[in-house]
mmCIF file of the N, C-alpha and C atoms, coordinates in Angstrom:
data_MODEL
# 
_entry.id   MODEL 
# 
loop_
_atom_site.group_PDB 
_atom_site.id 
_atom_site.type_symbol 
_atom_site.label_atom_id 
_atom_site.label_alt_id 
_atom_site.label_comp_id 
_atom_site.label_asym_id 
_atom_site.label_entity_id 
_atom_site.label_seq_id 
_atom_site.pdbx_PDB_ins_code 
_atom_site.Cartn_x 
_atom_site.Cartn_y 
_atom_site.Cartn_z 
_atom_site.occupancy 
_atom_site.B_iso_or_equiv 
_atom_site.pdbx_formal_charge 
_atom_site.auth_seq_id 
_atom_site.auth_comp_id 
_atom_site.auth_asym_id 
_atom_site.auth_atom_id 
_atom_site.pdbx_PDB_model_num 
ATOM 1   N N  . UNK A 1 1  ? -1.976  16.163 -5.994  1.00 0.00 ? 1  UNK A N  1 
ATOM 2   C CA . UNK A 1 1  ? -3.270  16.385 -5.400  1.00 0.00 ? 1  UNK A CA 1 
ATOM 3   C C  . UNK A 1 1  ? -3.111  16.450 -3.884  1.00 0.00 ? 1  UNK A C  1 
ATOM 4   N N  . UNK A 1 2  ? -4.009  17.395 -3.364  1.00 0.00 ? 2  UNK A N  1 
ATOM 5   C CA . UNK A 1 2  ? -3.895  17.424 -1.544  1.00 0.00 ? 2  UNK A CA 1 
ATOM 6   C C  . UNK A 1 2  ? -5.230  16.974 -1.272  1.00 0.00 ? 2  UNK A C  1 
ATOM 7   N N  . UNK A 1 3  ? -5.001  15.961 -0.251  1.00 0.00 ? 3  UNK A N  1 
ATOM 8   C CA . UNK A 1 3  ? -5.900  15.264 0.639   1.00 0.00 ? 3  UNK A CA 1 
ATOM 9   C C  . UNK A 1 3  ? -6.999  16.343 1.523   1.00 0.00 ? 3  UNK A C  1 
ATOM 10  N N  . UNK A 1 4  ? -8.031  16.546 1.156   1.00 0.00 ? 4  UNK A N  1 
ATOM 11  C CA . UNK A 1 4  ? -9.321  16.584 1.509   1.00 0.00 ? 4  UNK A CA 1 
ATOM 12  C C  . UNK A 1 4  ? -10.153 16.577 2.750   1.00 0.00 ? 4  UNK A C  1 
ATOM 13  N N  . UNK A 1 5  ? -10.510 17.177 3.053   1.00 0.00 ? 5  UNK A N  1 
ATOM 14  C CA . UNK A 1 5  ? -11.157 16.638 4.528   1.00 0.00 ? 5  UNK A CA 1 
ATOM 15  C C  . UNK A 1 5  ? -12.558 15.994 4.563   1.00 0.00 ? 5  UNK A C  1 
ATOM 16  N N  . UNK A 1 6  ? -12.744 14.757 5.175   1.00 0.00 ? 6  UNK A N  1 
ATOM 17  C CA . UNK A 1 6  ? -13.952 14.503 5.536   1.00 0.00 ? 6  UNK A CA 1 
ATOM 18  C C  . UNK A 1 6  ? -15.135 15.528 5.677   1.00 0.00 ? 6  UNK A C  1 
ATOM 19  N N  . UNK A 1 7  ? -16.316 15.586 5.591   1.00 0.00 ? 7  UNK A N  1 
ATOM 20  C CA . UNK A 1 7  ? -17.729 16.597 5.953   1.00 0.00 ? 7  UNK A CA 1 
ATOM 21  C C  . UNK A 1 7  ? -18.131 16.698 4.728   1.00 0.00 ? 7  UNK A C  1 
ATOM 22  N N  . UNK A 1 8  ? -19.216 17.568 4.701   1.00 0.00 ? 8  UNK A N  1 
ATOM 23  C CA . UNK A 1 8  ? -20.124 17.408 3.444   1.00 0.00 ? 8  UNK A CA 1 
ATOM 24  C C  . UNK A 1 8  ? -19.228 17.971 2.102   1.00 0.00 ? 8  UNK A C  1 
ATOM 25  N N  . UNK A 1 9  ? -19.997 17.414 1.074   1.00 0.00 ? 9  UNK A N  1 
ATOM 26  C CA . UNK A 1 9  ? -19.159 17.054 -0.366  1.00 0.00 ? 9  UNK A CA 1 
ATOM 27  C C  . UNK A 1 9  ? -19.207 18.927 -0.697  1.00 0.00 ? 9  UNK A C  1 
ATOM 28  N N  . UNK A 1 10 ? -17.985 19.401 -1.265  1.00 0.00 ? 10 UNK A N  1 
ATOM 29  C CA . UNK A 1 10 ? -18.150 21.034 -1.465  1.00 0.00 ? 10 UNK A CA 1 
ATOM 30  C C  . UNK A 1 10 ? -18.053 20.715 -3.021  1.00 0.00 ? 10 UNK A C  1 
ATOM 31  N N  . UNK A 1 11 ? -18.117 21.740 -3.622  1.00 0.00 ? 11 UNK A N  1 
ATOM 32  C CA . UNK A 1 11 ? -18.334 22.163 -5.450  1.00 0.00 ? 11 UNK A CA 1 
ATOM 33  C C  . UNK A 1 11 ? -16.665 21.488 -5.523  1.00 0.00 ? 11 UNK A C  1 
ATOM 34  N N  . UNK A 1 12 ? -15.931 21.354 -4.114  1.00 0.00 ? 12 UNK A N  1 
ATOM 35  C CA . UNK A 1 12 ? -14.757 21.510 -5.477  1.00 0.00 ? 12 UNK A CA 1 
ATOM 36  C C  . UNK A 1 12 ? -14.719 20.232 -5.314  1.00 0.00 ? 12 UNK A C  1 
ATOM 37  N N  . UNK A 1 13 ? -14.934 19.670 -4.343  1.00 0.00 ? 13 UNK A N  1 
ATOM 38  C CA . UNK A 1 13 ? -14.911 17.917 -3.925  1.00 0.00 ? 13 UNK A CA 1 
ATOM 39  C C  . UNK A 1 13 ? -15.594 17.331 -4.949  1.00 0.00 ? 13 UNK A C  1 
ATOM 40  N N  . UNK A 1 14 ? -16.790 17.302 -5.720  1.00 0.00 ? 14 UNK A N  1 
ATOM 41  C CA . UNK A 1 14 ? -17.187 17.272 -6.501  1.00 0.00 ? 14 UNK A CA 1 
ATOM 42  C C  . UNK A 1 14 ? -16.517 17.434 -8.237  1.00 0.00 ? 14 UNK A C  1 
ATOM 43  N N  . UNK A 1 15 ? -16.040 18.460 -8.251  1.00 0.00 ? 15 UNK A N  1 
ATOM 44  C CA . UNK A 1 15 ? -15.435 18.606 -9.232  1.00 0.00 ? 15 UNK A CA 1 
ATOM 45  C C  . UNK A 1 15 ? -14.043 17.934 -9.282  1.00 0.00 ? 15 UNK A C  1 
ATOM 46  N N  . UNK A 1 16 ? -13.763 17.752 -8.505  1.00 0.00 ? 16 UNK A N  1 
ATOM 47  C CA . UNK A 1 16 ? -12.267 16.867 -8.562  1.00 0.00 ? 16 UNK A CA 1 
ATOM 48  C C  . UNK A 1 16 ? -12.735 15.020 -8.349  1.00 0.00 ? 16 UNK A C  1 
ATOM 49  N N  . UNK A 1 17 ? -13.372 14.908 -8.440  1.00 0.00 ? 17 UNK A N  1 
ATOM 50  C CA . UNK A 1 17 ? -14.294 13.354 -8.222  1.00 0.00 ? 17 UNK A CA 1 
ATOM 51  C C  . UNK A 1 17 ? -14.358 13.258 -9.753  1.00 0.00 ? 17 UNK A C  1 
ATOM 52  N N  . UNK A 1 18 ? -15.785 14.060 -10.461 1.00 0.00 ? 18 UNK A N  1 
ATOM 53  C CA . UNK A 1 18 ? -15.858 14.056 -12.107 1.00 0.00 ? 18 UNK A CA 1 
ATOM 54  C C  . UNK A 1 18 ? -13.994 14.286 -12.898 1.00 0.00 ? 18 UNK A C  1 
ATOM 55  N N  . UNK A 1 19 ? -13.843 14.978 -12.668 1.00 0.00 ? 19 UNK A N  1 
ATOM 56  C CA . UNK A 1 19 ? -12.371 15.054 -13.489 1.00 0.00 ? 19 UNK A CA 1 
ATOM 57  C C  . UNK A 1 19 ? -11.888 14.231 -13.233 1.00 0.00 ? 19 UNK A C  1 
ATOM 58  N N  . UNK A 1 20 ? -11.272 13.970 -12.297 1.00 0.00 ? 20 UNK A N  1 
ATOM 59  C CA . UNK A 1 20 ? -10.015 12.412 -12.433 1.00 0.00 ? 20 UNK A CA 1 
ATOM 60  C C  . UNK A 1 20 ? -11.011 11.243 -12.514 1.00 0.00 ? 20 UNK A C  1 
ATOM 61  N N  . UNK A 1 21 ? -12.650 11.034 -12.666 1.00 0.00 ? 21 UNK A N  1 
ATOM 62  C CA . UNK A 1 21 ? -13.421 9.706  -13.147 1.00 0.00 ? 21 UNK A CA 1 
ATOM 63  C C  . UNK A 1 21 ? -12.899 10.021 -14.880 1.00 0.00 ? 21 UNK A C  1 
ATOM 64  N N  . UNK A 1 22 ? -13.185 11.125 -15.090 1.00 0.00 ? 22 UNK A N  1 
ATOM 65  C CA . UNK A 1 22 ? -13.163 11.031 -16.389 1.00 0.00 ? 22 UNK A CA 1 
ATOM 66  C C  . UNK A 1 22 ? -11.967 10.737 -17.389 1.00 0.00 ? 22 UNK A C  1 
ATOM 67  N N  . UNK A 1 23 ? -10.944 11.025 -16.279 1.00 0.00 ? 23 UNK A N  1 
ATOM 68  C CA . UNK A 1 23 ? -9.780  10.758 -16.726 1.00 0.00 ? 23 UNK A CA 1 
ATOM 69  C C  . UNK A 1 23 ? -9.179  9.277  -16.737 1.00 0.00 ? 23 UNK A C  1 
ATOM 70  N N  . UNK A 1 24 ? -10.248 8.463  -15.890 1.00 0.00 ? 24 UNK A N  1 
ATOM 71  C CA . UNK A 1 24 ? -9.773  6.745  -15.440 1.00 0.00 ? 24 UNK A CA 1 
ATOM 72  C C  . UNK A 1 24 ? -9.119  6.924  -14.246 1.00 0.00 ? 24 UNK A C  1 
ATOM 73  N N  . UNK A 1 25 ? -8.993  7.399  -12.898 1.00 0.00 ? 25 UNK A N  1 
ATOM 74  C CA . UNK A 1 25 ? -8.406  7.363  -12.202 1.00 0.00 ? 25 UNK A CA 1 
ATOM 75  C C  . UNK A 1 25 ? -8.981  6.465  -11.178 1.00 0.00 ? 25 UNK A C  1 
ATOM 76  N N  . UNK A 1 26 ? -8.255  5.641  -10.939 1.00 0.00 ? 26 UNK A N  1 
ATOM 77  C CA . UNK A 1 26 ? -9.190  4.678  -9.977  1.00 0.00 ? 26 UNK A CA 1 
ATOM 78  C C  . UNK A 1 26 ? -9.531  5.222  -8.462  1.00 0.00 ? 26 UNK A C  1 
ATOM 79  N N  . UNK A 1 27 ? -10.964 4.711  -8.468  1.00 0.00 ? 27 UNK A N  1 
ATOM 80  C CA . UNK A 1 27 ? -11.736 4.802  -7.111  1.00 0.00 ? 27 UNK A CA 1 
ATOM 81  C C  . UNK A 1 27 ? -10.818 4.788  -5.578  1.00 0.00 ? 27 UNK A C  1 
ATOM 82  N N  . UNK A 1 28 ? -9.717  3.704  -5.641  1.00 0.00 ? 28 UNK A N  1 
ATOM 83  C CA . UNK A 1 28 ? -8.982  3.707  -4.812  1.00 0.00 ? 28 UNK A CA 1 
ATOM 84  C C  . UNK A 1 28 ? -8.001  5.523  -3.963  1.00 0.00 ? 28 UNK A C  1 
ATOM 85  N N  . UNK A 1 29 ? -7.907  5.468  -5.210  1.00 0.00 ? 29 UNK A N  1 
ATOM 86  C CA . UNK A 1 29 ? -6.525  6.614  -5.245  1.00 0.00 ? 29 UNK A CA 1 
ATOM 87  C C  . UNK A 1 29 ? -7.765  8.022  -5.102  1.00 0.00 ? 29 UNK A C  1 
ATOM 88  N N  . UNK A 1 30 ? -8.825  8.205  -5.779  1.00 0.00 ? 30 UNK A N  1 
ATOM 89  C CA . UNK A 1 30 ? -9.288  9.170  -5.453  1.00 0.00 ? 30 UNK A CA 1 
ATOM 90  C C  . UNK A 1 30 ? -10.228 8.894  -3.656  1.00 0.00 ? 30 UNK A C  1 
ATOM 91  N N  . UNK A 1 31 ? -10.615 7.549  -3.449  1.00 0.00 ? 31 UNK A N  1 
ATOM 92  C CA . UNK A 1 31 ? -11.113 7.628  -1.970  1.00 0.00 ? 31 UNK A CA 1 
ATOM 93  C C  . UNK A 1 31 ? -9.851  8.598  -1.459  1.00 0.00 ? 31 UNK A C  1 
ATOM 94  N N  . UNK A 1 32 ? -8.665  7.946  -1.333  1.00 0.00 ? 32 UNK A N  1 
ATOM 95  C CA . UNK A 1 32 ? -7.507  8.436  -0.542  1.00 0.00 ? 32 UNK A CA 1 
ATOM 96  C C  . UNK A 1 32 ? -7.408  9.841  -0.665  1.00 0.00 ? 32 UNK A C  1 
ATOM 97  N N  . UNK A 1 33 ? -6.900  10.227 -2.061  1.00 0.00 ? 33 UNK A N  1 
ATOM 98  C CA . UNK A 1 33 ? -7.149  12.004 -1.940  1.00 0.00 ? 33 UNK A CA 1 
ATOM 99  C C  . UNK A 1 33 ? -8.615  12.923 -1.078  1.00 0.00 ? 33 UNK A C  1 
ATOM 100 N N  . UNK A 1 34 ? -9.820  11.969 -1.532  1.00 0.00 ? 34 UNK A N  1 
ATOM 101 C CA . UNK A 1 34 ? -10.754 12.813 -0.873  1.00 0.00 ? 34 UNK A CA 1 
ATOM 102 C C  . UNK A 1 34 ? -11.188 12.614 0.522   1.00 0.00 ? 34 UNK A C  1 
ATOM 103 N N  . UNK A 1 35 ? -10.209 12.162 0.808   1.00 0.00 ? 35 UNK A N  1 
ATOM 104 C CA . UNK A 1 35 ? -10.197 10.857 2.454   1.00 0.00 ? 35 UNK A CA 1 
ATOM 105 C C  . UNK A 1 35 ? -11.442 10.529 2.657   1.00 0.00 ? 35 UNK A C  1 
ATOM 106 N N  . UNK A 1 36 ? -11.830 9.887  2.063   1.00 0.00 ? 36 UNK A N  1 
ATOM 107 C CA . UNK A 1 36 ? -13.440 9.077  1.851   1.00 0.00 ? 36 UNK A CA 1 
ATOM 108 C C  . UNK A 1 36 ? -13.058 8.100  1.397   1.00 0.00 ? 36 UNK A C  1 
ATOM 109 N N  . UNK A 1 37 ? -14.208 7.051  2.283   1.00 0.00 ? 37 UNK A N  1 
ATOM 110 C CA . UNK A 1 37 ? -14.059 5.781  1.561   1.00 0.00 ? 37 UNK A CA 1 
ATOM 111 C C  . UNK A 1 37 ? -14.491 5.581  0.165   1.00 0.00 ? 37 UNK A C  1 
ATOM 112 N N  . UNK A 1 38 ? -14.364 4.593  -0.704  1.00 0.00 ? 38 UNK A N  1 
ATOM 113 C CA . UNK A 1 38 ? -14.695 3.807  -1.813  1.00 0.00 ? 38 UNK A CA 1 
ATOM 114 C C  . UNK A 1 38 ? -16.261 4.019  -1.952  1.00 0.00 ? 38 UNK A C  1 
ATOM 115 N N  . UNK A 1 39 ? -17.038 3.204  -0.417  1.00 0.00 ? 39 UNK A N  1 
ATOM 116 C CA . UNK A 1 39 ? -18.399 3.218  -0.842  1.00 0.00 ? 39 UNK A CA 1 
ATOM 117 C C  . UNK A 1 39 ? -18.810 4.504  -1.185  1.00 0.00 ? 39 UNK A C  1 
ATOM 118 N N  . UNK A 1 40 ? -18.198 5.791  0.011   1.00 0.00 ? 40 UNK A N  1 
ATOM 119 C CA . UNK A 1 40 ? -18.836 7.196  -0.219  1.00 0.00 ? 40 UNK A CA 1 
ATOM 120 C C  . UNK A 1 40 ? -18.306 8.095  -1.517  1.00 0.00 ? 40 UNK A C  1 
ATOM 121 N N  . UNK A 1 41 ? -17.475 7.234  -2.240  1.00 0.00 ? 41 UNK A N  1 
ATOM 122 C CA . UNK A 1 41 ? -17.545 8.015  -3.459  1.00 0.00 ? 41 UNK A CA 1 
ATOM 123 C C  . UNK A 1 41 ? -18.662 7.415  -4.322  1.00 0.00 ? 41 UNK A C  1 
ATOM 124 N N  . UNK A 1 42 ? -18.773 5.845  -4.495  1.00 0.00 ? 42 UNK A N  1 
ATOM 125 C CA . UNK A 1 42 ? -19.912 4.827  -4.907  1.00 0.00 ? 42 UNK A CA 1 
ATOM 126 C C  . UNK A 1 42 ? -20.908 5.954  -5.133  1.00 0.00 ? 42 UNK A C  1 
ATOM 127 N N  . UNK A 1 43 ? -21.689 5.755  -3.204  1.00 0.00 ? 43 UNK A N  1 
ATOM 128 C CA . UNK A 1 43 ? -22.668 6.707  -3.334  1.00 0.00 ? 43 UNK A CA 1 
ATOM 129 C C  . UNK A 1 43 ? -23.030 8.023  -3.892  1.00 0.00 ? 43 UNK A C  1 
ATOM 130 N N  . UNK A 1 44 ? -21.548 8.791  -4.030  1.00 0.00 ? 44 UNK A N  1 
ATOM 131 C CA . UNK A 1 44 ? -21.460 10.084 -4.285  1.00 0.00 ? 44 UNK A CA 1 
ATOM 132 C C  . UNK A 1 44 ? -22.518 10.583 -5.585  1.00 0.00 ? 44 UNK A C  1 
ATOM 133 N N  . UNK A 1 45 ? -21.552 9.016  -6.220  1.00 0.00 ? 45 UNK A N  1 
ATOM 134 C CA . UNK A 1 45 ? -21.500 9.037  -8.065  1.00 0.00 ? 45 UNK A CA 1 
ATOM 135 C C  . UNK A 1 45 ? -23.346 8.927  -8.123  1.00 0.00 ? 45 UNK A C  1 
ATOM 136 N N  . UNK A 1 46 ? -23.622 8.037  -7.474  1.00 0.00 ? 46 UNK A N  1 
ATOM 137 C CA . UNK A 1 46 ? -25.502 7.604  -7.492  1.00 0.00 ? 46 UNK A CA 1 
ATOM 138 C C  . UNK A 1 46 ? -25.705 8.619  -7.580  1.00 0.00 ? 46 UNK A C  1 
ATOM 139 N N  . UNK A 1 47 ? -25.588 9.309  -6.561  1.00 0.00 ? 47 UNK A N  1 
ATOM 140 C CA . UNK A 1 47 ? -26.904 10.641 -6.101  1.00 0.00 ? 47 UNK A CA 1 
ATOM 141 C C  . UNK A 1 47 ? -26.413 11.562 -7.097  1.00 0.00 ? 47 UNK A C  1 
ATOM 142 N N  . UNK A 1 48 ? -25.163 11.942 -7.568  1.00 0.00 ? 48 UNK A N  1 
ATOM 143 C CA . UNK A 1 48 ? -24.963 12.660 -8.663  1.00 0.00 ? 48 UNK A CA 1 
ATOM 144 C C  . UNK A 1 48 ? -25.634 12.291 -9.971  1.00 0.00 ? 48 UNK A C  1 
ATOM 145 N N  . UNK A 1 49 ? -25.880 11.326 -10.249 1.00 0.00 ? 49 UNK A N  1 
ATOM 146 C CA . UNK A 1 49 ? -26.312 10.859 -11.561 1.00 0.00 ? 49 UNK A CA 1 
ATOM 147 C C  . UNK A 1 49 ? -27.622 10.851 -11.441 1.00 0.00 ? 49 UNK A C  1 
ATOM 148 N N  . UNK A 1 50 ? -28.179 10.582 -10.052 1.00 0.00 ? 50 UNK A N  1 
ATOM 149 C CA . UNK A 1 50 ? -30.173 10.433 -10.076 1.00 0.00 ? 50 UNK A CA 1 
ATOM 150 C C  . UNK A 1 50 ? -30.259 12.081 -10.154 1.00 0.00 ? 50 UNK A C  1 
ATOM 151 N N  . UNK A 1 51 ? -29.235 12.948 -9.984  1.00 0.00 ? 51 UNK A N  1 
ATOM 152 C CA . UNK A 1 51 ? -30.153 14.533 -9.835  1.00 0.00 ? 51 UNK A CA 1 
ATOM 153 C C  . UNK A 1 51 ? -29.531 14.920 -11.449 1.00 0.00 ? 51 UNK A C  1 
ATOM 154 N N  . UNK A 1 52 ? -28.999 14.508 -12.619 1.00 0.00 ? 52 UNK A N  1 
ATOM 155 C CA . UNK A 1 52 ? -28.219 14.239 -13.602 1.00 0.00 ? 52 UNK A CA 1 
ATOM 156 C C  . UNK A 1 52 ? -27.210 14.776 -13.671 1.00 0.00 ? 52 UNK A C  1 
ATOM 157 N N  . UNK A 1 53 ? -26.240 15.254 -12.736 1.00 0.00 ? 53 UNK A N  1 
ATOM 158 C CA . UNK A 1 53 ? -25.290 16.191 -12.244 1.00 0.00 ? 53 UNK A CA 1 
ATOM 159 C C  . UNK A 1 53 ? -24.196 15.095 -12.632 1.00 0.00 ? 53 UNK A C  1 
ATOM 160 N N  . UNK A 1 54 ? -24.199 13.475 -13.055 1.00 0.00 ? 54 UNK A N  1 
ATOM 161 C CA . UNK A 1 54 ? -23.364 12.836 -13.457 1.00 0.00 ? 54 UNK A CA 1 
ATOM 162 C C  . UNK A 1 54 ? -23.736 12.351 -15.194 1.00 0.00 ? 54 UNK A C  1 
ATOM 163 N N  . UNK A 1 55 ? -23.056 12.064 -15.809 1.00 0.00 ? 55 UNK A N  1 
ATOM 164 C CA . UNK A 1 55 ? -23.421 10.861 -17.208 1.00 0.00 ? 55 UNK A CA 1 
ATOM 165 C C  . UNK A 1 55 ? -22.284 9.878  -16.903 1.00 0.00 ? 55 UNK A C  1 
ATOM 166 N N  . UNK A 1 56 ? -22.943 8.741  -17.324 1.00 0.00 ? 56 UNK A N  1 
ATOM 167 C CA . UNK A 1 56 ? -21.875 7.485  -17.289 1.00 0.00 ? 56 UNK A CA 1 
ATOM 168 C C  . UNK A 1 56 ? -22.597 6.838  -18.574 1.00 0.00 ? 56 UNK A C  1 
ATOM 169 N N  . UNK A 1 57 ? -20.988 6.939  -19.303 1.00 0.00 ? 57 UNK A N  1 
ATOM 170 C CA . UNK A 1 57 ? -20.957 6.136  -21.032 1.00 0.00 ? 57 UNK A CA 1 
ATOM 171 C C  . UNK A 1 57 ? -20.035 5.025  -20.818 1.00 0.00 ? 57 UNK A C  1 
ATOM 172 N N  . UNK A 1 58 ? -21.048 4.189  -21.117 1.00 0.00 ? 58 UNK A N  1 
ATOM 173 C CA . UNK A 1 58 ? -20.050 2.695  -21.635 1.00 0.00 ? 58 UNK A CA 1 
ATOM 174 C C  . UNK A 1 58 ? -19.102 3.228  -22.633 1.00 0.00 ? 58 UNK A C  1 
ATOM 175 N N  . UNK A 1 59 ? -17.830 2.727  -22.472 1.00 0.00 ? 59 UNK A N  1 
ATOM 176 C CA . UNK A 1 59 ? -16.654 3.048  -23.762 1.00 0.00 ? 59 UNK A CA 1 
ATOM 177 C C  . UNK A 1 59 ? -17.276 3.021  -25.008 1.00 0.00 ? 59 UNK A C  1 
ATOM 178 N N  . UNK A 1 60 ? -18.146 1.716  -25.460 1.00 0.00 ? 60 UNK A N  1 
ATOM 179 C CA . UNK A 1 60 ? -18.427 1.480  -26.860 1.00 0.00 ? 60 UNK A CA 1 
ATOM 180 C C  . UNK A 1 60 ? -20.136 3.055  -27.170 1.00 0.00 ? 60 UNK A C  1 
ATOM 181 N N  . UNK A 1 61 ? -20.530 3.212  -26.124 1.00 0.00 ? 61 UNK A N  1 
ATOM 182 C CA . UNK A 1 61 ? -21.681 3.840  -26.422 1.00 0.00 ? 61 UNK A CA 1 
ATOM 183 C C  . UNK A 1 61 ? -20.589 5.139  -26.817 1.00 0.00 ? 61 UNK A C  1 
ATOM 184 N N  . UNK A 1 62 ? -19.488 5.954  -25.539 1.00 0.00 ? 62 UNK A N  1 
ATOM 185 C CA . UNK A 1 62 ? -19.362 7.142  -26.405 1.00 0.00 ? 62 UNK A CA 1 
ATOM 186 C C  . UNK A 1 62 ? -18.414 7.095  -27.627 1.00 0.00 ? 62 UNK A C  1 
ATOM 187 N N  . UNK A 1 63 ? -17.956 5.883  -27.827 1.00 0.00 ? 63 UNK A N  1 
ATOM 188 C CA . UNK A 1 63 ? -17.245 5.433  -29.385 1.00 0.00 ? 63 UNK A CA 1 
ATOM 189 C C  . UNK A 1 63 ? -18.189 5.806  -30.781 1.00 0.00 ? 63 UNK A C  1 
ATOM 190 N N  . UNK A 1 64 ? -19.311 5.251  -30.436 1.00 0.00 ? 64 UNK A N  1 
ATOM 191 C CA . UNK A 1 64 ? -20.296 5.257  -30.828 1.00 0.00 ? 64 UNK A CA 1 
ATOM 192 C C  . UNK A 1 64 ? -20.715 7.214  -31.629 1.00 0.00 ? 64 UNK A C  1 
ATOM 193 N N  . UNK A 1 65 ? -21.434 7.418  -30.247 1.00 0.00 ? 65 UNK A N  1 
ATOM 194 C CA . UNK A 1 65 ? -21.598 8.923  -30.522 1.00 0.00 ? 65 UNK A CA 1 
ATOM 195 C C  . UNK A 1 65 ? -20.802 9.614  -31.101 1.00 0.00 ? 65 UNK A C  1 
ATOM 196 N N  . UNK A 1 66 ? -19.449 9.551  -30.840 1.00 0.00 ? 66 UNK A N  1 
ATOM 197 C CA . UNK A 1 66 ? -18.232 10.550 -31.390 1.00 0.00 ? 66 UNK A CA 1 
ATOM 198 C C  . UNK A 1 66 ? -18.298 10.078 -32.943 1.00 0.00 ? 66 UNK A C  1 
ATOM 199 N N  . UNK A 1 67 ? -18.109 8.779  -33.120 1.00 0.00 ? 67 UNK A N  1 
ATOM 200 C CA . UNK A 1 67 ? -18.388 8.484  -34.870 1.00 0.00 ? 67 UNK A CA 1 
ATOM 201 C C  . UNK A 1 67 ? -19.529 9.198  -35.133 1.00 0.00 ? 67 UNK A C  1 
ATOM 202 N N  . UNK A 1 68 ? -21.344 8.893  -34.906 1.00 0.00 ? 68 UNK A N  1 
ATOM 203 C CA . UNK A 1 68 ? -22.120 9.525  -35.609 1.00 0.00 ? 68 UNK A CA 1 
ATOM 204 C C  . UNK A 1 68 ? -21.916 10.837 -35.262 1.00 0.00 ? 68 UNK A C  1 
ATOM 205 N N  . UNK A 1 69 ? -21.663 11.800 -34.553 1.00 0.00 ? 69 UNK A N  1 
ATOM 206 C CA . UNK A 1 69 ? -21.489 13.391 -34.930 1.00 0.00 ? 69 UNK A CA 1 
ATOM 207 C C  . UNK A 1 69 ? -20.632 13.863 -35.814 1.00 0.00 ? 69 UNK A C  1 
ATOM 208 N N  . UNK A 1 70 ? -19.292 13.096 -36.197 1.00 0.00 ? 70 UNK A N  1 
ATOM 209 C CA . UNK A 1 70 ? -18.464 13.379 -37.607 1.00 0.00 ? 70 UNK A CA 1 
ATOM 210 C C  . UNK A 1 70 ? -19.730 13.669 -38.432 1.00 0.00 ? 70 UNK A C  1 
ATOM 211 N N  . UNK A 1 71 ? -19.083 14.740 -39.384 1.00 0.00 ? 71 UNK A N  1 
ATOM 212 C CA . UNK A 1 71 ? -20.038 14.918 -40.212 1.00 0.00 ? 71 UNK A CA 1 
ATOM 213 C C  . UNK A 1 71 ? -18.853 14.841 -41.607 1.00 0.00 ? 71 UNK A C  1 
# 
């Protein structure tokens, strides 16, 4: 991964935030790639999720879902 520049969040800054969350990549290691701090990814994730541009599943909730859609 290449380090990022500070200024407003672009589509791809964004998209590389959701992918490696989804993958478990810790907050740490992605502040550093997106050279942003911790809190401003924090915040990132908020404002992504209040406009619903994020979902956040507890492990057991999407455990959950993936069993009831087996059919």
């Amino acid at each position: 991964m290449t380090s990022l520049s500070q200024g407003p969040w672009t589509a791809e800054d964004e998209d590389l935030l959701v992918s490696n969350l989804e993958i478990g990549q810790p907050l740490e290691i992605l502040a550093n790639v997106l050279g942003r701090s911790e809190f401003a990814l924090a915040m990132k994730m908020v404002r992504m999720y209040c406009k619903g541009q994020l979902v956040v599943l507890h492990p057991d909730s999407l455990d959950h879902l993936l069993k009831s859609t087996k059919a």
